[in-house]
N, C-alpha and C positions, 0 to 999 in steps of 0.2 A: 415712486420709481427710484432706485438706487443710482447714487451718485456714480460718475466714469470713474470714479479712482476709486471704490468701493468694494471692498476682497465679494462680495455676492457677485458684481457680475461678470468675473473669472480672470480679472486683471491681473497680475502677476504680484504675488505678495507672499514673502517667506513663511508663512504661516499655514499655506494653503496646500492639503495634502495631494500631493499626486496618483491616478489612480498607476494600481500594478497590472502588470502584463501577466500575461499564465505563469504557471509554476514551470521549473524545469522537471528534467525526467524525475521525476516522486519515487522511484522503486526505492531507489537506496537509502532515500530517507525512512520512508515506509519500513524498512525492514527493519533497518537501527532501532528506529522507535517499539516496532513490534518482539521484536528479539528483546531489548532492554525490558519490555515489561513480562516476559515470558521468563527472564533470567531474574530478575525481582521475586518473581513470584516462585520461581523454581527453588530461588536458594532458600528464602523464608522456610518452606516446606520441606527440603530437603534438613535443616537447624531442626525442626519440628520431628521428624520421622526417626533422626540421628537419637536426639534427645528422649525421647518417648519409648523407643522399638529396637534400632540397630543401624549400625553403619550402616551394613548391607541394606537396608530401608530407606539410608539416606543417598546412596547411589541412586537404588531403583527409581527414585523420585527425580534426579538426575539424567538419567536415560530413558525415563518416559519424555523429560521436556525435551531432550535434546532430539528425540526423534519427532516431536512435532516443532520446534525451530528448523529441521531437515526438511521436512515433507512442507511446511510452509513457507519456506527460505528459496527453497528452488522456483519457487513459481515467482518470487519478487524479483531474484535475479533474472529468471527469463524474461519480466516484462520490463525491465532495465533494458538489456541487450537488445532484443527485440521491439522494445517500444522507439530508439532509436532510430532503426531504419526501415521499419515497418507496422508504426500503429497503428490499421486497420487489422493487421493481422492478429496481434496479440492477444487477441479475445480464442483465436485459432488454439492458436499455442498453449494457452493456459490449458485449453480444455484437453490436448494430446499431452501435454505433461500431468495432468494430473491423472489420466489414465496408463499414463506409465508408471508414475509413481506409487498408485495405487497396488499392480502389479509389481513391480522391483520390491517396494518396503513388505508385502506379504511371501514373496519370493525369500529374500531375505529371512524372515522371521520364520519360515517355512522349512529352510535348511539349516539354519543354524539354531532352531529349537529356542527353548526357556534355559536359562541358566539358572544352576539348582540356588544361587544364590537372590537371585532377585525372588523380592516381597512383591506380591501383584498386586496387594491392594494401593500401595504406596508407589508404585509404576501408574496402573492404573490416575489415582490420587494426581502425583504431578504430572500426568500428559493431560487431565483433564482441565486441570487449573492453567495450565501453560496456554492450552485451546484458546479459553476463556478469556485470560489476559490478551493473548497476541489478539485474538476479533476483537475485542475493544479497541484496543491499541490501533490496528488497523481501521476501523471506523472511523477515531477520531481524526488521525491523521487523513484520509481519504475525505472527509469531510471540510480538512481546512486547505484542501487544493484549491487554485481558481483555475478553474479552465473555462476556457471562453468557448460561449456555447455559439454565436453567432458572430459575422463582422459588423463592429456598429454603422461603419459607413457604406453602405450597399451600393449606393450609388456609383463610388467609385469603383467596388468589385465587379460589377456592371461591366462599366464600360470597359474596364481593363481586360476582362472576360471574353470578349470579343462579342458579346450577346447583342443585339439588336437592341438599339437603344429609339427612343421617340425621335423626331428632331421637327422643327417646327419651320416648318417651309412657306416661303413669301406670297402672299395673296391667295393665298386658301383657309 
């Protein structure tokens, strides 16, 4: 049995790490992170396409990323926004923005055509590498959230809850 002044059994001692509470709102980290490795990976390629093929190559590689940092960017700031004042909803939300999105960005591409100057393979090229990076990126970060999936002390959510609690009554 561990002695009372002994950091095992939870006595107060500088050495002893404290747990952490949830993360705060994640979107805007999340996107930072995902946007940074989207734009790593953009520029790499776009050097690559510049060096190899042609400027205009090394644009198109540039405007493929930047239109999936748009089309993935809006949905991080909406659940920024909206995870604030209403996170059950936010799962809502993603789903109506990414069906607007979907729509607008083909709207978009729809009326304003191919420009004679972009290279498709090298648009193509950086929007797929962009993809790739940002879903890593976002994995990982999503990954190193804590969110607290239950309350540890039920007992007191209980009773605070106003739920019916047992009580234990004299001479029965």
């Amino acid at each position: 049995m561990p002695r009372p002044e002994s950091p095992a059994n939870g006595a107060d001692h500088p050495t002893l790490l404290v747990a952490s509470g949830p993360s705060a709102s994640p979107w805007l980290g999340i996107l930072g992170r995902s946007a940074a490795a989207g734009a790593v990976i953009a520029v790499v390629l776009a050097v690559a396409a510049g060096l190899t093929t042609s400027p205009a190559a090394s644009l198109s590689v540039l405007c493929g990323a930047a239109l999936v940092v748009a089309f993935f960017g809006i949905s991080l700031l909406i659940g920024h926004f909206a995870g604030r004042t209403n996170p059950s909803g936010a799962l809502g939300l993603f789903a109506v923005t990414y069906a607007i999105k979907v729509v607008g960005f083909a709207a978009v591409l729809f009326f304003f055509g191919t420009p004679g100057w972009l290279d498709r393979t090298w648009f193509f090229t950086g929007a797929l590498a962009t993809v790739i990076a940002w879903q890593v990126a976002e994995v990982v970060a999503f990954s190193r959230l804590r969110t607290p999936l239950y309350v540890d002390d039920a007992a007191a959510t209980t009773e605070s809850s106003g739920a019916p609690t047992a009580h234990r009554t004299e001479g029965h």
